[in-house]
N, C-alpha and C positions, 0 to 999 in steps of 0.2 A: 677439546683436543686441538693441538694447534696445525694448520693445515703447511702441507709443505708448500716449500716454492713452484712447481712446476702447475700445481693444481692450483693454486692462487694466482697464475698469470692466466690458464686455460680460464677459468672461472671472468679476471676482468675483460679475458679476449670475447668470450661471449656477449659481455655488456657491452663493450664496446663497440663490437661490428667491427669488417675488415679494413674500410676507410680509416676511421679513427686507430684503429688496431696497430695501422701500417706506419703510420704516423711516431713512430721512436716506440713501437712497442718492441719486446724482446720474442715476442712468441709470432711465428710466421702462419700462413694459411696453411703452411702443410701440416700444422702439429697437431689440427682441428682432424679428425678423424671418423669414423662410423658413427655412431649416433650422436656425434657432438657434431662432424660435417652437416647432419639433415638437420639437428636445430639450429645450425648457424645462418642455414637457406633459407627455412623456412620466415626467421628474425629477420632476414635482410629482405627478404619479399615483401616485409609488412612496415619497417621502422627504418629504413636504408632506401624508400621505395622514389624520392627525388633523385636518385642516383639511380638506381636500377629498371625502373619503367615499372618498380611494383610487382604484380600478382598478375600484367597481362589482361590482356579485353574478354580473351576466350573461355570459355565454362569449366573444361577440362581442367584448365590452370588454377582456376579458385578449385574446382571439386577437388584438384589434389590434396592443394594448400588446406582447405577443410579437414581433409581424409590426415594429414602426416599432424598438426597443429597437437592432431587428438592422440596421436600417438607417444609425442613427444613429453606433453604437460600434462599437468593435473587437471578437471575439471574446472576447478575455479578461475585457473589461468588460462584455460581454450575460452571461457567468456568472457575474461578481460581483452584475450586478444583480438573477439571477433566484433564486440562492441569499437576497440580500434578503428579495424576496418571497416566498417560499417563509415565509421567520423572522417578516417583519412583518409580512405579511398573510392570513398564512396558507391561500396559493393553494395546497389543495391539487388544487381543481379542476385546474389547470395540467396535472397527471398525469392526471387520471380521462378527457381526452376526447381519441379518437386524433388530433383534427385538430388539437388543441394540442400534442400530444409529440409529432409532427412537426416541430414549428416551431422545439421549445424546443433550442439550444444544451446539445449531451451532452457530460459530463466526470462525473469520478469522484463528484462532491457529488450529480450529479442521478442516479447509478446509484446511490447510497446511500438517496437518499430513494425512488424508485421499489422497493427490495427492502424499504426500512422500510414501503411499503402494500402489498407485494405479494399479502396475505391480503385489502383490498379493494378492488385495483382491478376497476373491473367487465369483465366478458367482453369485450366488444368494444376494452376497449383494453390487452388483456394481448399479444396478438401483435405491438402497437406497441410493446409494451414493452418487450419480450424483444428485437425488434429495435433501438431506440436501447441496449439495454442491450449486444448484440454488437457492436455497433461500436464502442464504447466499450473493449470487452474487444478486441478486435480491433487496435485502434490500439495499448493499451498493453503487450501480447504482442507487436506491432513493434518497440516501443521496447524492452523490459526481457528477452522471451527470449532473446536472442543473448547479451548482456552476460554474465546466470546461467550459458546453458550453457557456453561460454568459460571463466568461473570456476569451473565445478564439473568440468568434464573435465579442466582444467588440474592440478587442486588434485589430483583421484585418479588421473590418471596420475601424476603426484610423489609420492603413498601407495603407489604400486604397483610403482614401478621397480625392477627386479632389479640388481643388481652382481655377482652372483655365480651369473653363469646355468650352465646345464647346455648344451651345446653345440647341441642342436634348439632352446633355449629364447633364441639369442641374436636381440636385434634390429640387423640387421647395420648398416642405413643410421643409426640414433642413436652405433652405434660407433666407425665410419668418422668420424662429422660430432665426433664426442668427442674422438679420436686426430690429426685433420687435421696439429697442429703436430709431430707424430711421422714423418712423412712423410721418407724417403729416396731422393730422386732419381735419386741411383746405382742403387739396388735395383730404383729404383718403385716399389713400395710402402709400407707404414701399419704401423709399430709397435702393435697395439692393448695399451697398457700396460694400460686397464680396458675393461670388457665390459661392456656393457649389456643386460639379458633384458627381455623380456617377461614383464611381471606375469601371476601365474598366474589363472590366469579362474576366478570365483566369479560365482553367480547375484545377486548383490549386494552391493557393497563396504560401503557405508553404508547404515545405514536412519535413513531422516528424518521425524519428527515434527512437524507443524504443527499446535499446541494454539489455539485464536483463542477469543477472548472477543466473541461476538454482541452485546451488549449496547450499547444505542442510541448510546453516544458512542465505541464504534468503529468505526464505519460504514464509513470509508476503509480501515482496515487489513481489516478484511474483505475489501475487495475487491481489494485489491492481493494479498492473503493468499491467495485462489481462482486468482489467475494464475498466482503464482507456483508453487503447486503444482502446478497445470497442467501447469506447463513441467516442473518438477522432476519428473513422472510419467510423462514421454518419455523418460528416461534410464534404459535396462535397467542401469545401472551404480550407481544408488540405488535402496533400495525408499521408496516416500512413502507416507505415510497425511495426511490432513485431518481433523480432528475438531474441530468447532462446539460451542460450550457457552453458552449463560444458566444457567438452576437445571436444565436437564438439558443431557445430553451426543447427541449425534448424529456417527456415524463418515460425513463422506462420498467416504470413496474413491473407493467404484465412482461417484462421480460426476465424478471428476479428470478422463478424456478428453473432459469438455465444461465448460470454468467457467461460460460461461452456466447450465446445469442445475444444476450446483455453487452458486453463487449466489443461484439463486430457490429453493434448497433451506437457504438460511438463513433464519433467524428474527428479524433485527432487532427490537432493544427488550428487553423481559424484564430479570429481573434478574442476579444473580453468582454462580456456587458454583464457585469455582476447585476446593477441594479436592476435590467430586466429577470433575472433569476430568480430574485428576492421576491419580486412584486409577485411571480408566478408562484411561488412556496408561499407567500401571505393568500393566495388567495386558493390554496387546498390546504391548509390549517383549518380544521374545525375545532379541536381544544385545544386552545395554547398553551393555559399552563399543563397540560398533562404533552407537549410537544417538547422533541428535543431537535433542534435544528444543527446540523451538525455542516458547515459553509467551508470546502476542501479548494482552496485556491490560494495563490500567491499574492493576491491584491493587488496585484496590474490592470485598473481597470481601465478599457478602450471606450466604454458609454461615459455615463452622468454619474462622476464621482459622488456631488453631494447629492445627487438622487437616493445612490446605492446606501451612504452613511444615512438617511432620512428611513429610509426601508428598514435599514438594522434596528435602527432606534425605535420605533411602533412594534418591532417585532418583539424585541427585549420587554418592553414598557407593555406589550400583551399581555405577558407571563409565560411566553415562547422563552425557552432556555436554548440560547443559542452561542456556540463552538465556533471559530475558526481555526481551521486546521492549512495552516502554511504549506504544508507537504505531508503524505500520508506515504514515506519510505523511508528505506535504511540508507540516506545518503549522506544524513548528516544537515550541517546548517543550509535552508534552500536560502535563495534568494527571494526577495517578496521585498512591499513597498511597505516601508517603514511608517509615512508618515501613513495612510491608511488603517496600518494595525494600532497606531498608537492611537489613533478616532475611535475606533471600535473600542479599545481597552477604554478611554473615557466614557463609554454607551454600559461599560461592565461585562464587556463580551472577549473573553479572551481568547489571546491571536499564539498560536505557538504549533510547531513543528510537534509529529508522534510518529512514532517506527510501527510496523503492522504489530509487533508483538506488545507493545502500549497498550493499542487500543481498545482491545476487552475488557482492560482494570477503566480505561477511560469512562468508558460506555455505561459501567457499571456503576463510575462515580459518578457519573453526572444522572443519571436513575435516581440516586438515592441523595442528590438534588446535593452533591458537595461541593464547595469552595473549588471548581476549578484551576486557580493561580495556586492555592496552596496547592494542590492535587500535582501538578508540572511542577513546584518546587521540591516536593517531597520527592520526585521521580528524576531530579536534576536535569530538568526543561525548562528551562531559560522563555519565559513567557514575557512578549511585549507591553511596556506597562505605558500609560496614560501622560500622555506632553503636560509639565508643569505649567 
């Protein structure tokens, strides 16, 4: 439907803001009215703000600007605009007062920056914190646990399947459901041409490794990275370890049956030492090939480069099945050090970016011990390949 003239000027005056607006536009400030006057303030408070002094020093002024942002847009737009402010005006008051992190619209960007202060936010608004920060983790444990464990029981029941059981060890109803077209009606009964057992029970089929690199411009995968472990930590059928690194390392396991505590026990910012990471996962590997090491960083490393590629390659060459994961968010292409993943892809260790909803078919390929590179081709993941 074709829109009229008056509402296609109102519409570019909004984008525009009043400066530019005034500038030979046809439509004046006064035509901006009731609810299109408070979005136009509230736009020029946050995107107009070298010109206007912004959102002010004072609490009240952001609590507003908080309180009207929500009134005005949808959801997904109150997070674009608060992550804005966050970058442009550097609110970081915004987090420091509980009657503000109440207000503010919670998603993964604002759990990130809330763990990036979480050394100073002040006491009284650390309980606020912790709580917009579990509900946060709370929502995306709805979305993303079920998917993983699906994927991951699915994948080590098919690692585990017996064909050639011993007669206590048959599982009779996958037999029956296998033989069905064997069925003789005259008889009544089921030809079982093949048998199907019961995998023989081990205190853990896999052990899983989550290496994550804390470092400020991982922020997201950190935190998707704390969930999924999480979940990955419910499964008496994996063992999982977590382990956090800047220029040191931190094991936090015993912190897995809670990622909130998980989480406030990272260290956003700092700098890079993959290779001390590695050394530290080579040496709690007890069975490599039954390991899957799964390495969540950008490959900017601040230590010993060829240390870190020398660590990958003993680990590979163990029979540790090991992942580099670029980024573990929905952001799209990250940045990372090219020439580093293309070392690791010559080691046969593939380097490539996964969105949180990837990662349970991931998880569940590389269980059942797949081609990797094919695995990111087939799922159109542009996977770093090996310097000619």
């Amino acid at each position: 439907m074709a829109i009229d003239e008056k509402e296609r000027l109102r519409r570019w005056r909004l984008i525009l803001g009043k400066q530019d607006a005034d500038q030979g536009s046809e439509v004046e400030i006064s035509a901006l009215e009731g609810q299109d006057l408070g979005m136009d303030q509230v736009l020029e408070a946050l995107y107009d703000n070298e010109r206007t002094g912004g959102l002010g020093s004072s609490a009240p002024n952001v609590s507003r600007w908080l309180g009207d942002i929500r009134s005005y847009f949808p959801t997904s737009t109150v997070r674009v605009m608060q992550q804005d402010a966050l970058q442009r005006l550097n609110l970081t008051q915004m987090l420091m007062e509980p009657e503000m992190l109440e207000q503010v619209e919670a998603d993964v960007h604002l759990v990130a920056s809330l763990l990036t202060l979480s050394r100073v936010i002040p006491e009284k608004t650390k309980d606020t914190a912790r709580m917009v920060v579990r509900k946060v983790v709370e929502e995306l444990e709805r979305k993303l646990a079920q998917p993983l464990l699906q994927a991951v029981r699915g994948s080590l029941n098919r690692a585990t399947r017996n064909y050639r059981p011993r007669q206590n060890e048959i599982d009779w109803d996958r037999t029956i459901r296998l033989n069905l077209k064997n069925y003789l009606p005259e008889k009544r009964t089921i030809i079982a041409e093949r048998l199907v057992g019961h995998g023989h029970k081990r205190s853990s089929l896999r052990d899983i490794v989550l290496c994550v690199d804390q470092s400020g411009s991982m922020a997201s995968s950190v935190v998707y990275a704390g969930i999924f472990g999480a979940v990955l930590a419910t499964l008496k059928a994996v063992s999982t370890r977590m382990v956090v690194f800047d220029t040191a390392v931190v094991d936090l396991t015993d912190d897995l049956q809670d990622p909130v505590d998980l989480l406030f026990g990272t260290q956003l910012g700092g700098g890079t030492d993959i290779n001390r990471a590695l050394t530290y996962c080579q040496q709690i590997i007890t069975r490599p090939a039954q390991t899957i090491l799964v390495l969540i960083t950008d490959l900017y490393e601040g230590g010993n480069s060829q240390g870190m590629l020398r660590r990958a390659a003993e680990l590979a060459s163990s029979g540790v099945q090991v992942v580099c994961l670029l980024a573990l968010s929905d952001k799209g292409a990250p940045s990372y050090d090219k020439r580093h993943a293309a070392a690791l892809a010559q080691l046969g260790i593939p380097s490539f970016a996964c969105t949180p909803e990837l990662f349970p078919d991931l998880m569940a390929a590389a269980i059942q011990r797949q081609d990797l590179n094919l695995w990111a081709a087939s799922n159109e993941i542009v996977a770093t390949r090996a310097e000619q």
